[in-house]
C-alpha positions in Angstrom: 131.7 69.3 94.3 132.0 72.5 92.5 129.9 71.3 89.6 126.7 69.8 91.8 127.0 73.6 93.5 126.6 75.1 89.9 123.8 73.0 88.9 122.0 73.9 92.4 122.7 77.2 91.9 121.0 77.8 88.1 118.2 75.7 88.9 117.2 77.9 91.3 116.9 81.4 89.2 114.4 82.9 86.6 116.6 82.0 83.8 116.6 78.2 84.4 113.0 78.1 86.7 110.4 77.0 84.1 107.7 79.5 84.1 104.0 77.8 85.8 100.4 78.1 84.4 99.8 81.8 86.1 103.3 83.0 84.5 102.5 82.3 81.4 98.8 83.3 81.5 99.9 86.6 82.7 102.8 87.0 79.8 100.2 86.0 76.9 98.3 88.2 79.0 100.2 91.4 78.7 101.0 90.5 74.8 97.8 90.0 74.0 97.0 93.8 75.4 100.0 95.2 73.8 98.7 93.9 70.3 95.1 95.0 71.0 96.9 98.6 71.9 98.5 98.5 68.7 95.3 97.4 66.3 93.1 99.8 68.2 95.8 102.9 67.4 96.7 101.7 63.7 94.1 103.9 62.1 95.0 107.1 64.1 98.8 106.5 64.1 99.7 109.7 61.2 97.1 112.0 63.0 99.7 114.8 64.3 99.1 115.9 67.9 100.5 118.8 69.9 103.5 119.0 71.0 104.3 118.4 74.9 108.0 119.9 75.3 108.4 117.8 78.8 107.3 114.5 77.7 110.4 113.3 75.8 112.5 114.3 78.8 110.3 112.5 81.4 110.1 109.6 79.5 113.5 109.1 78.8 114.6 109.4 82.4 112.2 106.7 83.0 114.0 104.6 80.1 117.5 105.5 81.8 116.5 104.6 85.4 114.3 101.1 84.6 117.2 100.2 82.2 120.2 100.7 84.5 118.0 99.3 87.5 117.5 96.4 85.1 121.1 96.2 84.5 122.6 96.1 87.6 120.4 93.1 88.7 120.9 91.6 85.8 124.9 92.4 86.3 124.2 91.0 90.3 122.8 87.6 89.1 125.4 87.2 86.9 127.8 87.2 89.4 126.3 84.8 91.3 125.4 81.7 88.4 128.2 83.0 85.6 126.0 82.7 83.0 127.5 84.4 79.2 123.8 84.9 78.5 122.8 86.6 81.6 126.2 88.9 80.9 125.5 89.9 77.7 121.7 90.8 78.6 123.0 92.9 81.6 125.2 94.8 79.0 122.2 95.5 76.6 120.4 96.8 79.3 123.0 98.8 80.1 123.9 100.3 76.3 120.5 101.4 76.1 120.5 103.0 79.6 123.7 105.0 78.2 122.8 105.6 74.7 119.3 107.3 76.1 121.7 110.5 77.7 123.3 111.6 74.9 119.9 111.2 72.8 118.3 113.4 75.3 120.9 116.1 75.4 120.7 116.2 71.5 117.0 116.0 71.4 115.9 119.3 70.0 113.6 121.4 71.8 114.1 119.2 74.8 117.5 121.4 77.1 118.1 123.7 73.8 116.5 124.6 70.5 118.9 123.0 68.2 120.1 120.3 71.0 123.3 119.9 73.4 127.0 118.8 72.6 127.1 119.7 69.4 124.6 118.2 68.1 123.0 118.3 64.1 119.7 117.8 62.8 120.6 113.8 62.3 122.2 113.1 66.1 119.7 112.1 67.6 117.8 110.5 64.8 120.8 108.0 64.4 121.0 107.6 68.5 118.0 106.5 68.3 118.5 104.1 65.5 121.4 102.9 67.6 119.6 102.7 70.8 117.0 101.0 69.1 119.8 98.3 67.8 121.5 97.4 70.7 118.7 95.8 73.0 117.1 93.1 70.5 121.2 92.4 69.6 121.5 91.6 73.5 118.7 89.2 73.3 119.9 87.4 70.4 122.3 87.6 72.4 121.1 85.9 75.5 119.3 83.2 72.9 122.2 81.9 71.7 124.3 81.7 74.8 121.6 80.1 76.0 122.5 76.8 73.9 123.4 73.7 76.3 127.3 73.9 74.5 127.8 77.4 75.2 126.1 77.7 78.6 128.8 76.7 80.5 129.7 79.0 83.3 132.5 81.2 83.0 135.0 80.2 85.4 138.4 81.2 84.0 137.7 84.9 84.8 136.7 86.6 88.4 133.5 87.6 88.1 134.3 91.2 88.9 136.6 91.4 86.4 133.9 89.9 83.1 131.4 92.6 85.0 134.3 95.6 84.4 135.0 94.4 81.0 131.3 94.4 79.6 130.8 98.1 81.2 134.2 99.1 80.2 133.3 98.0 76.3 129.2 99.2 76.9 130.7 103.0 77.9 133.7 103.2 75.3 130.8 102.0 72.7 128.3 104.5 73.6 131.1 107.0 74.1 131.8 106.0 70.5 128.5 106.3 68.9 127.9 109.6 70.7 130.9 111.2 69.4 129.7 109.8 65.6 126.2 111.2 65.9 127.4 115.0 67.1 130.8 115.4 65.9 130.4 113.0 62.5 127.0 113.9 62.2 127.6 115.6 58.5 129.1 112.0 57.2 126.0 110.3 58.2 122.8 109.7 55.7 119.4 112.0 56.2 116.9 110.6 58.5 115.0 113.9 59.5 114.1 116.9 56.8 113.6 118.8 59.5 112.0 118.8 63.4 109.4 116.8 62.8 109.5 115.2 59.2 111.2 112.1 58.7 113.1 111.1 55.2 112.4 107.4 53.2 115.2 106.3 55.2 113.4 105.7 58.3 111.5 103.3 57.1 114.7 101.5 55.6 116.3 101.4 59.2 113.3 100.8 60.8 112.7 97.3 59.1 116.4 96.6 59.4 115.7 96.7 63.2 112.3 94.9 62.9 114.4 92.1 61.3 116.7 92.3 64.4 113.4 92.3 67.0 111.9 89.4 65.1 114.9 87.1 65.2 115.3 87.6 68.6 111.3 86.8 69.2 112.0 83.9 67.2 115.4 82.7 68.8 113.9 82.8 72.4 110.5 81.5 71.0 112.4 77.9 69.9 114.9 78.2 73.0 112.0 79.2 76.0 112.5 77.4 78.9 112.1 79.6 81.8 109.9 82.7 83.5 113.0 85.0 81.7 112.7 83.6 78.4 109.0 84.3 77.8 109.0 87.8 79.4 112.1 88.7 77.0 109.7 87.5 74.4 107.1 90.3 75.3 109.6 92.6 75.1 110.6 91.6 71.6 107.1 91.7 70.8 107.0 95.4 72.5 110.3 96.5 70.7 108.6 95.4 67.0 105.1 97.1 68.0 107.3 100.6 68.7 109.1 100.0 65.2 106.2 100.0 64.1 104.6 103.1 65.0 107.8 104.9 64.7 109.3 104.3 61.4 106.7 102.9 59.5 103.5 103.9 60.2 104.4 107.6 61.6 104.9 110.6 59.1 107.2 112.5 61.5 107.4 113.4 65.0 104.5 114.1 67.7 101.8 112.1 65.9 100.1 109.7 67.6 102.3 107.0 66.2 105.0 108.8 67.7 103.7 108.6 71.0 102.2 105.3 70.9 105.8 104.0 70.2 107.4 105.8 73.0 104.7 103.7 75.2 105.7 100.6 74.2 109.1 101.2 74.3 108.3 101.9 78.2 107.1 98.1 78.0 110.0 97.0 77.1 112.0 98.7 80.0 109.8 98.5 83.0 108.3 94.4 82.1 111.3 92.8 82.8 112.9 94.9 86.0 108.9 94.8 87.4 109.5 90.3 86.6 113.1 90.7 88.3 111.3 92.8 91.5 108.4 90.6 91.7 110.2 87.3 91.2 113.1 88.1 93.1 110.5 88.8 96.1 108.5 85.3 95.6 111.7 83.3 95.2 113.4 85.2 98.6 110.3 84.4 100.3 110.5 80.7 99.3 113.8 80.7 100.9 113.3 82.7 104.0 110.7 80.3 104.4 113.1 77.3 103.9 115.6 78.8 105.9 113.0 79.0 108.9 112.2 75.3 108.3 115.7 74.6 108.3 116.2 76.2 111.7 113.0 74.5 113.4 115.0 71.3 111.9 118.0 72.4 113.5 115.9 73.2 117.0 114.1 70.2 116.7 117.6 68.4 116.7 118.9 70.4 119.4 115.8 69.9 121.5 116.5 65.5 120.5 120.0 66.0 121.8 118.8 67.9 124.9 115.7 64.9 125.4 118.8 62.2 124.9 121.1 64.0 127.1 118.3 64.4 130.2 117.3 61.2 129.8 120.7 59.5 130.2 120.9 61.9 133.1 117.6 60.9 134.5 118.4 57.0 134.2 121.9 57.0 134.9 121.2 58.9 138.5 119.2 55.9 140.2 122.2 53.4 140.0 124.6 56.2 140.6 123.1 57.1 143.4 122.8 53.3 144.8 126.1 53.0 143.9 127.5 56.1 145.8 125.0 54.9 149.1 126.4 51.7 149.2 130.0 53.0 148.7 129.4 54.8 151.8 128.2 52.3 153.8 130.9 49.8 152.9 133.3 52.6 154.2 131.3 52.6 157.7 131.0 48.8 157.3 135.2 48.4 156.9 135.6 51.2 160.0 134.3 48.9 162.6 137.2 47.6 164.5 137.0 45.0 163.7 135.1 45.5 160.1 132.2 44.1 159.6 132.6 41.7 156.7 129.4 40.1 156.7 128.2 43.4 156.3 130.6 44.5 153.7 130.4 41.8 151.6 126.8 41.9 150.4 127.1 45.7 150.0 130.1 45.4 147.5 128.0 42.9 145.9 125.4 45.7 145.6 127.7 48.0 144.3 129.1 45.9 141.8 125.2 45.3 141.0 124.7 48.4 140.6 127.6 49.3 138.2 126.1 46.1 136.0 123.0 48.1 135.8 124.5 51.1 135.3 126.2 49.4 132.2 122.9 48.1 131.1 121.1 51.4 131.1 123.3 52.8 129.0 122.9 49.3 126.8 119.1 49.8 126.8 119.1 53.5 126.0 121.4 52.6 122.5 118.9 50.1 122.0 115.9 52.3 122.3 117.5 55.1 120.3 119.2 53.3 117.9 117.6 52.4 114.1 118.2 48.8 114.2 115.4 46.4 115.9 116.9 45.3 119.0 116.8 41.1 119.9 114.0 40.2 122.0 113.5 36.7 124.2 110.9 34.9 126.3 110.6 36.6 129.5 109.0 36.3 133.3 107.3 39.1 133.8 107.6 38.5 138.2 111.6 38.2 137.1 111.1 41.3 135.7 109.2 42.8 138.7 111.3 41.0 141.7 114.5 42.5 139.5 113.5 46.1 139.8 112.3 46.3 143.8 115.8 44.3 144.5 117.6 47.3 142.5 115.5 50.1 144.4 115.1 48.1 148.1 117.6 50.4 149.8 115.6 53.6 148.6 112.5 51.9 149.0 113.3 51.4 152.7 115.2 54.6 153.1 111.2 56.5 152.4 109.7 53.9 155.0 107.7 52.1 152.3 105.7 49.2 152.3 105.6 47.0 149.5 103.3 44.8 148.6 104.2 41.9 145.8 100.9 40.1 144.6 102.5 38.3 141.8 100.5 35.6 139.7 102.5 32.3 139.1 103.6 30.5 136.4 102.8 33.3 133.8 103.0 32.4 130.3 106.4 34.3 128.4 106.5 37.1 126.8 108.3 38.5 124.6 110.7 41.6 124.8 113.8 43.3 125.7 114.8 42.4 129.5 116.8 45.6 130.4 114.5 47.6 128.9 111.6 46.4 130.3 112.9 46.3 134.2 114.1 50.0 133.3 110.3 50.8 132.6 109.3 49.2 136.2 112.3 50.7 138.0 110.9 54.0 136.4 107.7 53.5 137.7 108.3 52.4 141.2 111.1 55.1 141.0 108.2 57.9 140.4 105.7 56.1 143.1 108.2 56.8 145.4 108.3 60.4 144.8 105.0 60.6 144.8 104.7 58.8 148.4 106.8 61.9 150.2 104.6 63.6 150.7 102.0 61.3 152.6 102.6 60.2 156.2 104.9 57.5 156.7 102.3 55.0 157.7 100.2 55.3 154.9 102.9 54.8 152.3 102.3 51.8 150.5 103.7 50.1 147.1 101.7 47.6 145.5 103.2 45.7 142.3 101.4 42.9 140.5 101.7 40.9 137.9 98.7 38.9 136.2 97.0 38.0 132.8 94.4 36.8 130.2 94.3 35.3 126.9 96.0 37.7 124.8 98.4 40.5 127.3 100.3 40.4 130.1 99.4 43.1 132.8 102.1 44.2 135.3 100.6 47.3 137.8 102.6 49.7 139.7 100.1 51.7 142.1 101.2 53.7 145.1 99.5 55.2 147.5 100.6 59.2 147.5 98.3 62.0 146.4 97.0 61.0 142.9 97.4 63.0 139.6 95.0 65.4 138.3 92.1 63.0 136.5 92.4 65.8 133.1 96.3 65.6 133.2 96.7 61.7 133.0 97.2 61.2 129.5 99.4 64.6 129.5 102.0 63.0 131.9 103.3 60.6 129.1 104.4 63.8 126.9 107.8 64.8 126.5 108.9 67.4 129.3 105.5 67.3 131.1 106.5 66.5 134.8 104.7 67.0 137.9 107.6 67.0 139.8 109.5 70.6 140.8 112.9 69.1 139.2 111.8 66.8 136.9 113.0 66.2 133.5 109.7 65.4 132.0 111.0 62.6 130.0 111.1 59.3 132.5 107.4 58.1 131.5 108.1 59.7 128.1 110.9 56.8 127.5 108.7 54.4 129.3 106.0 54.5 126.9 108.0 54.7 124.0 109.6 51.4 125.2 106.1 49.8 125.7 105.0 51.0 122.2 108.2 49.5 121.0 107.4 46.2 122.6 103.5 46.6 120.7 102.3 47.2 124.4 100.4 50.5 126.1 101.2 52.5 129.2 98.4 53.6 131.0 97.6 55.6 134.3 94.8 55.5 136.5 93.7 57.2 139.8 92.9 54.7 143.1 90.3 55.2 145.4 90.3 56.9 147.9 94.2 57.9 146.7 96.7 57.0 145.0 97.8 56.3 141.3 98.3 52.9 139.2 100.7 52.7 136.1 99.4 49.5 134.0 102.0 48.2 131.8 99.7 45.6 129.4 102.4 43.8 126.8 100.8 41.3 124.3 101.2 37.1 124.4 102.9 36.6 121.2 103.9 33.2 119.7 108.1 33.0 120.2 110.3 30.7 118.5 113.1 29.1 120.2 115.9 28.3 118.4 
């Protein structure tokens, strides 16, 4: 279980995403400008240019917020995938947010003349060589944990505890380096002859790290796979253009090349915290967006529960309600003195009838819901129809109604599901006496018919109550649309599922002068009989 959660998990980040068309468009994009930036400013880069005392400050707080920014969101993924690569990129990040404070403080001209804590005319030449060293080590790094047999997660460890080691070590080395620059600054070799010249061994150091840069570029070049990989890649690409300008085609300090190189090595901290930002945002949309599919799922479940549980409700009632009517009356019945048994006996008959039905609506609901096609039989369709006014003849003469059979004999079969079928006419006569309440007593009148032609059956249901709406007749067969104040809004809902099911249609109709008819039409198919 825990390994199908890990592979969910890193397929789902930039480091394992595979970057699309428009990613890599706008990487090759942003190279392709940082190499015209640097062709164009070749030419110019030894031409020496004043000096702006609150540049190298402001641009190095920059470097320190972007990088530790970067860091800690590297650091924050980390913990959630426990990838070694992603770990050992956060760290690099954070080593050269570090390093950049105690270069600033022994910048000179920058807090002090000759520079803070002590520092020489070599400190922060050499923290800037070790600044400079520490980011294109991460991402050769990151490359090579990157390889499928040392990508594994790591598991033995908390992750809190890996994330406390790696800033514990990043401090103690920056700590480390800091106190070699100031306080061993003597024992170290001449970079600077003095504020702004630099000695021959710049260049020396600066192709030592442009060695560094280009593995990296070339490591991540053979092992791109995702949006992180080829951004990383512009930022090697930035990190060689600086070297560049800085120790190999700059004279000293505040030429052109000097500041060119400071630019680019903005490039390399902003790109990938402005990637992390921007595709942190697209991916958290993608999944507020699934999470808010995921919760219409969930409603729409709810809401299939809810239709199931009201319609159980609304077909269960009729033969509960029979059931309790004629429990009554077989009480009054048994009461005479002496009881009336020829009474009694037909109305347990009816009860028991009733509980039968009861059974069977339960039965045709499972079948109607379930997934598995239900067995269907040659049927009478004025079985069908005599079957549903016997089960509603109490209520049907409790509302003083008049009903009116006009049944066509000897109809041919046809095929279907008998329970569900009398529950679709028991619905309907069920509804037609509803709608009858509200007429006068002498006017109420139930016609049901049965007849055909040469390819459907037609059984009609029409009553003689106030007629529906002519625009809301093909509404009333939608889930939870009901004309009635307590309906349920599902009982003709059900019934023309159950007719669909059966390769039939439901259909309504007004009568003239008033009144509505409910036409179920069910095809004449051929039937075996086995």
């Amino acid at each position: 279980m825990r390994a199908s959660n890990e592979s969910d998990h890193t397929e789902a980040w930039l480091s394992n995403l595979p970057p699309t068309s428009r990613q890599r468009w706008s990487a090759r994009a942003v190279a392709t400008i940082l190499a015209v930036g640097c062709v164009v400013s070749v030419p110019f880069a030894g031409r020496q240019l004043p000096r702006f005392d609150g540049f190298i400050p402001a641009f190095e707080a920059t470097i320190f917020v972007t990088d530790f920014i970067t860091s800690v969101l590297l650091f924050a993924q980390f913990s959630i995938y426990q990838s070694r690569a992603l770990l050992a990129l956060a760290s690099g990040y954070l080593f050269t947010a570090l390093i950049v404070i105690p270069h600033i403080l022994t910048f000179r001209g920058a807090f002090s003349p000759t520079g803070l804590l002590g520092a020489g005319l070599q400190s922060s030449a050499w923290l800037y060589v070790f600044w400079h060293i520490g980011l294109p080590t991460a991402l050769l790094a990151y490359a090579w944990l990157k390889s499928e047999t040392r990508a594994k997660p790591i598991s033995q460890w908390p992750t809190s505890s890996a994330i406390s080691s790696s800033v514990t070590i990043v401090v103690s080395l920056v700590c480390c380096l800091a106190l070699l620059a100031t306080a061993g600054e003597q024992f170290l070799p001449r970079l600077v002859l003095d504020n702004t010249q630099f000695s021959p061994l710049v260049l020396y150091t600066s192709v030592f790290i442009l060695l560094i840069c280009v593995a990296a570029l070339i490591a991540l070049w053979v092992r791109r796979r995702s949006v992180l990989d080829q951004w990383l890649m512009v930022v090697s690409l930035a990190s060689i253009l600086e070297l560049l300008f800085t120790g190999v085609l700059s004279p000293g300090r505040f030429s052109l090349g000097f500041y060119a190189g400071r630019l680019f090595s903005l490039v390399t901290a902003t790109v990938v915290l402005a990637v992390l930002l921007t595709e942190t945002t697209r991916l958290y949309a993608r999944l507020a967006r699934s999470n808010a599919m995921l919760q219409r799922e969930r409603n729409n479940k709810l809401m299939n529960l809810g239709a199931m549980a009201a319609s159980i409700s609304h077909e269960m009632k009729q033969p509960l309600a029979a059931i309790v009517a004629n429990g009554s009356a077989l009480l009054r019945f048994l009461g005479h003195t002496p009881p009336n048994l020829d009474e009694a006996r037909p109305t347990a008959q009816r009860m028991i009838s009733d509980g039968h039905r009861a059974s069977q609506v339960l039965d045709n609901l499972r079948a109607l819901f379930g997934q598995t096609d239900q067995p269907q039989e040659p049927l009478d369709a004025n079985d069908i129809a005599l079957g549903a006014l016997r089960a509603l003849r109490a209520e049907l003469g409790d509302h003083d109604i008049t009903t009116r059979v006009e049944l066509t004999p000897e109809l041919p079969p046809v095929l279907g599901h008998r329970g569900q079928l009398q529950e679709v006419i028991i619905n309907l006569v069920h509804n037609a006496i509803d709608a009858m309440d509200s007429v006068n007593k002498n006017r109420r009148v139930l016609r049901v018919s049965t007849e055909h032609n040469d390819s459907a059956l037609i059984i009609a249901v029409a009553d003689s109550g106030p007629g529906i709406d002519p625009g809301k007749l093909e509404s009333i067969f939608d889930a939870f649309v009901t004309t009635k104040p307590h309906g349920t809004g599902l009982g003709l809902a059900i019934c023309r599922m159950i007719v669909e099911r059966h390769e039939g249609q439901l259909s309504a109709s007004s009568v003239d002068p008033h009144g509505t008819v409910f036409r179920v039409v069910l095809p004449l198919r051929k039937h075996t009989v086995a």
